[in-house]
C-alpha positions as CSV (number, residue, x, y, z in Angstrom):
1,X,59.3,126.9,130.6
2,X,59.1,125.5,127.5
3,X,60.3,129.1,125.7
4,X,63.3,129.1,127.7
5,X,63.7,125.5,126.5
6,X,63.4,126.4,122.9
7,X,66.2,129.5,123.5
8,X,68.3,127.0,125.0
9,X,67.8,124.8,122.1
10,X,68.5,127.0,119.1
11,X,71.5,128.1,121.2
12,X,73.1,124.8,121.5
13,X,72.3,124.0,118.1
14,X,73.7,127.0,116.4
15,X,76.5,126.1,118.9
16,X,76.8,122.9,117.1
17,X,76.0,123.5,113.7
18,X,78.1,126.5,113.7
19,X,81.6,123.8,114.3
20,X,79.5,121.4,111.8
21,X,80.7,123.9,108.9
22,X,82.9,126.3,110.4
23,X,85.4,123.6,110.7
24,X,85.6,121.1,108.1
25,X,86.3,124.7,105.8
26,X,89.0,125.9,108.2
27,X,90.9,122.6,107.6
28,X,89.6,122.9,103.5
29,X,91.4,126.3,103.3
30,X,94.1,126.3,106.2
31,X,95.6,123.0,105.3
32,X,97.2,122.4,102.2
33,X,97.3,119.0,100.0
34,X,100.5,118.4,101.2
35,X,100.1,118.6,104.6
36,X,101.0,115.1,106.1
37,X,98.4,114.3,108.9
38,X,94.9,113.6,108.3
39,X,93.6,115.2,111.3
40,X,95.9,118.3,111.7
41,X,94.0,120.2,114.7
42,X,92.5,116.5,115.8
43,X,88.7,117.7,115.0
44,X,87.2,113.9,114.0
45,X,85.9,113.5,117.7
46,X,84.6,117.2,117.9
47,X,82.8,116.8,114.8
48,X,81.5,114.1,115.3
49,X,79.7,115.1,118.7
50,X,78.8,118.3,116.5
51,X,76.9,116.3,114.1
52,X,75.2,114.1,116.9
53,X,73.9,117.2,118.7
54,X,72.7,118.6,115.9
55,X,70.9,115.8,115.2
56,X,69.5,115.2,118.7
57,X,69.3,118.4,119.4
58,X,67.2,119.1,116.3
59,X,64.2,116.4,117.1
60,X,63.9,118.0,120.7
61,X,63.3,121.4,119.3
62,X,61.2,119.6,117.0
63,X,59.2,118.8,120.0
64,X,59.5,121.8,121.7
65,X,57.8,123.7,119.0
66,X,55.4,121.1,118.4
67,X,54.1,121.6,122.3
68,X,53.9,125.1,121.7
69,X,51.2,124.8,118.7
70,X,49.6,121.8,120.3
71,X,49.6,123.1,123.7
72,X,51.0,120.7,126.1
73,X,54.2,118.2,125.5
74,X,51.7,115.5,125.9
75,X,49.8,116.5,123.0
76,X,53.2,117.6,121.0
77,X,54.7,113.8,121.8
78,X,51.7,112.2,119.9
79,X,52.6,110.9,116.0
80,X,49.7,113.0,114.6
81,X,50.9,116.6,116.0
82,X,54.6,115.6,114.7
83,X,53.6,114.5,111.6
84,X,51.3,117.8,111.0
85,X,53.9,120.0,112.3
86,X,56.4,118.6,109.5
87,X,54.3,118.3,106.9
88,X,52.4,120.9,107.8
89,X,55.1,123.8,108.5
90,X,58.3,125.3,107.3
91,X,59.7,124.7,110.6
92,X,58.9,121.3,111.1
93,X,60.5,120.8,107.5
94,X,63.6,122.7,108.4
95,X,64.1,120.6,111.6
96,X,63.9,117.2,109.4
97,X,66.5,119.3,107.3
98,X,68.7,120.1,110.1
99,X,69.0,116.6,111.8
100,X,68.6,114.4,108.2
101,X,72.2,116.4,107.1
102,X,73.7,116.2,110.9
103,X,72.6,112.1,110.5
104,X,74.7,111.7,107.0
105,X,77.4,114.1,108.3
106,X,77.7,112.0,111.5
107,X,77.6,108.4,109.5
108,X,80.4,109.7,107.1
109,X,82.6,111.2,110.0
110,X,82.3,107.4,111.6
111,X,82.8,105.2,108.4
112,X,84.8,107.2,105.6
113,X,89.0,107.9,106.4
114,X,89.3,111.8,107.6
115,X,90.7,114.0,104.6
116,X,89.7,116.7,102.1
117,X,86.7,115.3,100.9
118,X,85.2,114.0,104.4
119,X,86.0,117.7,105.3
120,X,83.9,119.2,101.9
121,X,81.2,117.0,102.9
122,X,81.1,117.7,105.8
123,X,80.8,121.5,105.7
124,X,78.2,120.4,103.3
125,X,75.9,119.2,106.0
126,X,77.3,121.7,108.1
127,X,75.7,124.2,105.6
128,X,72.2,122.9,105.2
129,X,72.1,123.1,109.0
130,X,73.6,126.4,109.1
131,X,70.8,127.3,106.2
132,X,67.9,125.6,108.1
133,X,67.7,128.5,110.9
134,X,67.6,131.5,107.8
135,X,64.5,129.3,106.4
136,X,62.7,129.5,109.9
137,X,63.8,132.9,110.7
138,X,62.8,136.5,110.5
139,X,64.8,136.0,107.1
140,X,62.0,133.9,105.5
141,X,58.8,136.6,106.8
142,X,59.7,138.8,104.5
143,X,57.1,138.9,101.9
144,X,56.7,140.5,98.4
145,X,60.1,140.8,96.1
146,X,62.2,141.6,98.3
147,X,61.7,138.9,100.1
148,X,64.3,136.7,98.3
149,X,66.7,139.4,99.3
150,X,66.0,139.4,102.8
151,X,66.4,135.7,103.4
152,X,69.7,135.7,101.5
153,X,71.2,138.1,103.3
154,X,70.3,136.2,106.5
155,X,71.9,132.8,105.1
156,X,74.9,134.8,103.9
157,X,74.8,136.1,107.4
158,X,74.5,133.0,109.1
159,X,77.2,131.0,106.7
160,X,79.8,134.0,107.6
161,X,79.5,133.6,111.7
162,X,80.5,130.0,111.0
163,X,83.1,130.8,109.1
164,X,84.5,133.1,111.5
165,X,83.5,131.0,114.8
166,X,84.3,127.6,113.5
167,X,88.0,128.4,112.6
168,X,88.1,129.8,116.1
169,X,87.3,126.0,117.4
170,X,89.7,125.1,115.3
171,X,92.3,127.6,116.6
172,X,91.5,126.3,120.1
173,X,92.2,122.9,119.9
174,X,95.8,123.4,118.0
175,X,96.5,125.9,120.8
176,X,95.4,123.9,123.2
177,X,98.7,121.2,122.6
178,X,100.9,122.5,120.0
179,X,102.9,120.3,118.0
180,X,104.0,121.7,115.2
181,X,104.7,125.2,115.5
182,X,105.6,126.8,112.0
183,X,101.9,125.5,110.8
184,X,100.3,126.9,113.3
185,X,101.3,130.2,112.1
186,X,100.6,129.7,109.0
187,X,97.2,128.8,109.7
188,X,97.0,131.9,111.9
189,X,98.4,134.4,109.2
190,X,96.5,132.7,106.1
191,X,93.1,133.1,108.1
192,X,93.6,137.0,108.1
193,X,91.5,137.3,104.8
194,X,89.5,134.8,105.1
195,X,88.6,136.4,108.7
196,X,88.4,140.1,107.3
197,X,86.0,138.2,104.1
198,X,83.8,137.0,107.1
199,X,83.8,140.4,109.0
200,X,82.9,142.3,106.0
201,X,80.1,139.7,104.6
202,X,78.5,140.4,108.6
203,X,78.5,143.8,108.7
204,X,77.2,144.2,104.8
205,X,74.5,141.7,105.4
206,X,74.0,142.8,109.1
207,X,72.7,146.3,107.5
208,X,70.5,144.7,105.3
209,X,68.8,142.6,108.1
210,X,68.3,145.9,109.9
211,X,66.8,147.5,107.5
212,X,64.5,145.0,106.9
213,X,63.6,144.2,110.9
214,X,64.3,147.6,112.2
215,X,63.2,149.9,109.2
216,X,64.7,153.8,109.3
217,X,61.9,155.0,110.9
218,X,61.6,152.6,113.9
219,X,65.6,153.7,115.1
220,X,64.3,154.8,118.5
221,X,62.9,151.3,119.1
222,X,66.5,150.1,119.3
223,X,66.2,151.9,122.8
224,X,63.1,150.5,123.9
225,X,62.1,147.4,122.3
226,X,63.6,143.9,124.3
227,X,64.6,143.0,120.3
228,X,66.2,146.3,120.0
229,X,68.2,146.4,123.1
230,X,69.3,142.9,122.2
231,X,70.3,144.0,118.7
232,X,72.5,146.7,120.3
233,X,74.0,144.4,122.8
234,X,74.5,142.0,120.0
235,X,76.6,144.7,118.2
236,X,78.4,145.4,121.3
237,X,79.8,141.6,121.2
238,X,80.3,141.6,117.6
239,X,82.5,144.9,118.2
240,X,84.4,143.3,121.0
241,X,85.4,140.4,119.1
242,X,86.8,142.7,116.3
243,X,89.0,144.2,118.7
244,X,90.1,140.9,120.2
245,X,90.7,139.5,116.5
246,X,92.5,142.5,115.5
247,X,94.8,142.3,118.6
248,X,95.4,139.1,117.4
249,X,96.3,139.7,113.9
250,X,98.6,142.5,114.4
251,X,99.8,142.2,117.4
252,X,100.1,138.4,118.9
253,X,100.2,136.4,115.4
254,X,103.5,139.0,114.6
255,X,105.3,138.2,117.6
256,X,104.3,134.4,117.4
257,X,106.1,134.6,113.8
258,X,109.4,136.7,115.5
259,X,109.5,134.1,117.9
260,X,110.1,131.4,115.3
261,X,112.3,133.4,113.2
262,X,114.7,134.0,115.8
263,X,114.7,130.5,117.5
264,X,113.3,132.5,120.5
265,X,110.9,131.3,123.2
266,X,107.3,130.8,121.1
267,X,105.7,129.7,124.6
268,X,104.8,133.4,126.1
269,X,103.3,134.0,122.4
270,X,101.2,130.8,122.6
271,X,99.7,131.4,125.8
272,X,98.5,134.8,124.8
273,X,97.2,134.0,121.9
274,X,95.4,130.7,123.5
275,X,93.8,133.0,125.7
276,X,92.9,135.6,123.0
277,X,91.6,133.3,121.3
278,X,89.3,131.7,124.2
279,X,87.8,135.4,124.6
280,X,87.2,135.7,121.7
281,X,85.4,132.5,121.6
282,X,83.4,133.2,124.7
283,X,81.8,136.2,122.9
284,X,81.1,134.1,120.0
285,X,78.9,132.0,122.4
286,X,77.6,135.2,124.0
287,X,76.2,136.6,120.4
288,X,75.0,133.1,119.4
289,X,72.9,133.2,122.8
290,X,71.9,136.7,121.9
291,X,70.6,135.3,119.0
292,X,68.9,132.9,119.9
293,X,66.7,135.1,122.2
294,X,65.8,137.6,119.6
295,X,64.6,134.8,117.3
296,X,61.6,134.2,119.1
297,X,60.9,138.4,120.1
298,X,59.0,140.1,117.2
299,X,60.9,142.7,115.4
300,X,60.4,146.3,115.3
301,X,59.1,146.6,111.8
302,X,56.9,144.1,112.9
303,X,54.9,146.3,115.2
């Protein structure tokens, strides 16, 4: 019970963290100086509850790891097994990490005006939180020299999925009620290379990961390990959400742009690619789940 708590955790809390600095750099590099609201895509509210759930979220997998050292969420609630399991342990230090940045994040999202440098800072926090989950992960058990290689390739890794899936939050919510129409496209075309960036850093430091967790010589446990199958259904999502983003950057964000050339009807264009861009969320949340799961499996090199 309290395994499937601590998947469920890590899942919501990549969830979170994920919009935490995702976002804030979507509106960094899809809104220029110029642009006149202060809130173009009206993320305030959702980044606020991003930076709260981090937070919360990160003291109750705190206390979900603690019970399974100690033995018992009795014994993990007491002061002494917290304080050993932060003092004490690289995950109990990422934790206080984690929710310490969500707290600052959250108490400058509520206090300072929204704008560029609320947005820096908060992809700032975002980033340490983003971070934290490399520290604990199979990126940090690496030992030896290429250790440092290992665990930078999973923070890369990690930074690069929020890229990608926190502009798609982003895309949501100005798709959700479009306003203004002309910077909506914009925003859409200007995040094709920042999109193809974030494909490319994945897929470069997804084959590093592998060969570190996987190894050349352990391919057939792809087949038959639970972390291997995972792995390959993990890749299966990753490829469907190429095809989904590729659909919409040369086929829907095109016609979108026609539309307002011609003074035509944007409407059929906007409900496509609101619904494209839903999907492609969806599998976002699917790999993150993924995820989740294989961080607490033991890796095939591992065996």
């Amino acid at each position: 019970m309290i395994e499937a708590a601590i998947v469920a955790l890590r899942w919501l809390q990549y969830g979170a963290a994920v919009v935490l600095l995702g976002t804030p750099l979507f509106l960094l590099y899809g809104f220029g100086r110029g642009h006149g609201a202060a809130d173009p895509v009206g993320a305030r509210r959702m980044l606020v509850a991003a930076a709260l759930a981090v937070a919360l979220l990160s003291l109750a997998g705190l206390v979900a790891q603690t019970a399974v050292m100690a033995g018992s969420l009795d014994e993990a609630l007491k002061p002494a097994s917290l304080g050993f399991m932060i003092e004490g342990t690289a995950l109990g230090k990422a934790y206080v990490a984690r929710g310490a940045a969500a707290l600052i994040a959250l108490a400058l999202l509520l206090l300072v005006p929204f704008g560029r440098a609320l947005w820096a800072v908060t992809a700032l926090g975002g980033l340490v939180a983003v971070a934290s989950f490399a520290w604990t992960g199979h990126g940090a058990s690496t030992e030896g020299p290429a250790g440092p290689i290992h665990l930078g390739a999973d923070i890369v890794h990690a930074v690069a999925a929020a890229l990608w899936l926190g502009a798609l939050v982003a895309f949501a919510l100005l798709l959700a009620r479009p306003r203004d129409l002309p910077p909506i496209h914009r925003a859409l075309h200007d995040f094709a290379g920042v999109g193809t960036f974030a494909v490319s850093l994945l897929v470069v430091t997804g084959l590093i990961n592998s060969g570190f967790l996987v190894g050349p010589d352990r391919l057939g446990a792809l087949f038959t390990s639970l972390y291997g199958q995972l792995l390959l259904l993990k890749l299966a999502l990753f490829a469907a959400m190429v095809a989904v983003a590729a659909r919409n950057r040369y086929r829907l964000t095109p016609a979108f742009g026609t539309a307002l050339e011609t003074g035509g009807d944007a409407a059929p264009s906007i409900a496509q690619l609101r619904g494209s861009v839903l999907l492609e969320t969806v599998l976002g949340a699917a790999v993150l789940l993924v995820v989740a799961l294989m961080g607490t499996l033991p890796p095939p090199a591992s065996m």
